[in-house]
C-alpha positions as CSV (number, residue, x, y, z in Angstrom):
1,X,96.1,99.9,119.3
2,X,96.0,98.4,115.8
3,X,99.7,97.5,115.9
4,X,98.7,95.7,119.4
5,X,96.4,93.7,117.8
6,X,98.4,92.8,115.3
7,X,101.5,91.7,116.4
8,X,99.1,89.6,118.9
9,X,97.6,87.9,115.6
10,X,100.7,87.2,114.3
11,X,102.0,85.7,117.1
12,X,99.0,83.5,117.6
13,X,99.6,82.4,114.0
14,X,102.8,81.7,114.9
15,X,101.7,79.2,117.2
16,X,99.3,77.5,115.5
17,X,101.8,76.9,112.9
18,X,104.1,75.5,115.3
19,X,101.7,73.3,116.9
20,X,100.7,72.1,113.7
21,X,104.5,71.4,112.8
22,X,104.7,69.7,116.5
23,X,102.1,67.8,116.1
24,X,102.6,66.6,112.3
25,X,106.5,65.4,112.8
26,X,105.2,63.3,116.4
27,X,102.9,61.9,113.4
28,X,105.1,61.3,111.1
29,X,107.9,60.3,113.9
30,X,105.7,57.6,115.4
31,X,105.7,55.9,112.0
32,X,109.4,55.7,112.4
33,X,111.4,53.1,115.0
34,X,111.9,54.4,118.0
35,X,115.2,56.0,118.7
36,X,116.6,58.4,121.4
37,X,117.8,60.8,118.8
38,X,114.2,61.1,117.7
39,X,112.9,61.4,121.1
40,X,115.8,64.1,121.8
41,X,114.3,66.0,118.7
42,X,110.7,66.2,120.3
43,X,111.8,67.0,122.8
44,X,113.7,69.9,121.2
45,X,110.8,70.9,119.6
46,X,108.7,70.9,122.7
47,X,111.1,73.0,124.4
48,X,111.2,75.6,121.5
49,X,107.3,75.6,121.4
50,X,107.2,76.7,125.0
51,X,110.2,79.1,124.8
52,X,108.5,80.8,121.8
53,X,105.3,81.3,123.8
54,X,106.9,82.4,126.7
55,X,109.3,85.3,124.8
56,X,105.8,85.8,123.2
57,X,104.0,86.5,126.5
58,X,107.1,88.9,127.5
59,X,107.1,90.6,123.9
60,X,103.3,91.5,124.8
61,X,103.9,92.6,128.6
62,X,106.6,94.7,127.1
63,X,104.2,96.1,124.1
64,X,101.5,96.8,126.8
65,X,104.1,98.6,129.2
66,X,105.7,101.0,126.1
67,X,101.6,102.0,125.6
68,X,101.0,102.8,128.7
69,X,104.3,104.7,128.9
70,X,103.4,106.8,125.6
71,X,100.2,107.7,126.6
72,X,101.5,108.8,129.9
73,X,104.7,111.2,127.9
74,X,101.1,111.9,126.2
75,X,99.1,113.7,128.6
76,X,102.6,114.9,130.7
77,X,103.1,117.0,127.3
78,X,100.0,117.8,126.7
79,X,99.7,119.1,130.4
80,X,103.4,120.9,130.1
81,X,102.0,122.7,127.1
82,X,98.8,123.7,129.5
83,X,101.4,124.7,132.1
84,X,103.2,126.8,129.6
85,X,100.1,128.6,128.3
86,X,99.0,129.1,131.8
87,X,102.4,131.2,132.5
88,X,102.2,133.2,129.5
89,X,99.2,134.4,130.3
90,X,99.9,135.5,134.1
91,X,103.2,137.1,132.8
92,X,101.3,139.1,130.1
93,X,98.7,140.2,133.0
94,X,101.7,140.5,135.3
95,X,103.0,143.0,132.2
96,X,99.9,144.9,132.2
97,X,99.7,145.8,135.9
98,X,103.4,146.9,135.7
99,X,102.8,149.0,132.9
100,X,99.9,150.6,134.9
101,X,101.8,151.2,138.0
């Protein structure tokens, strides 16, 4: 649970830093004279920005899914281990009745 929330704040850090990177060189590039190389670069950027938060959205999907999936091996081993005890038991009473007949 604690890594969960943690890789979500450091993604979301991620973000912000890239918006604040986005937004700073549109700053700085509207000081500039307008080119299509500099347009092609925002563009760029844009395109990474959205990427990143996409992969980020699948990275956490995925995170979520490989919890659920470990708490489910969880409780499948805990209730093999149930399973087993359960048989041990009906064998040893099992043993018992033979060794009375």
């Amino acid at each position: 649970m604690i890594e969960n929330n943690l890789h979500k704040l450091l993604f979301a850090n991620d973000l912000r830093e890239l918006t604040y990177i986005l937004n700073e060189f549109v700053e700085i590039a509207s000081l500039m004279e307008d080119s299509k190389d500099l347009v092609k670069l925002i563009s760029s950027l844009n395109r990474f920005y959205y990427s990143y938060e996409s992969r980020v959205t699948e990275i956490d999907e995925l995170i979520g899914s490989i919890n659920k999936a470990r708490e489910k091996h969880r409780m499948v081993v805990a209730q093999r281990n149930d399973y087993k005890k359960e048989v041990e038991r009906l064998t040893t009473i099992m043993k018992r009745y033979e060794d009375d007949l």
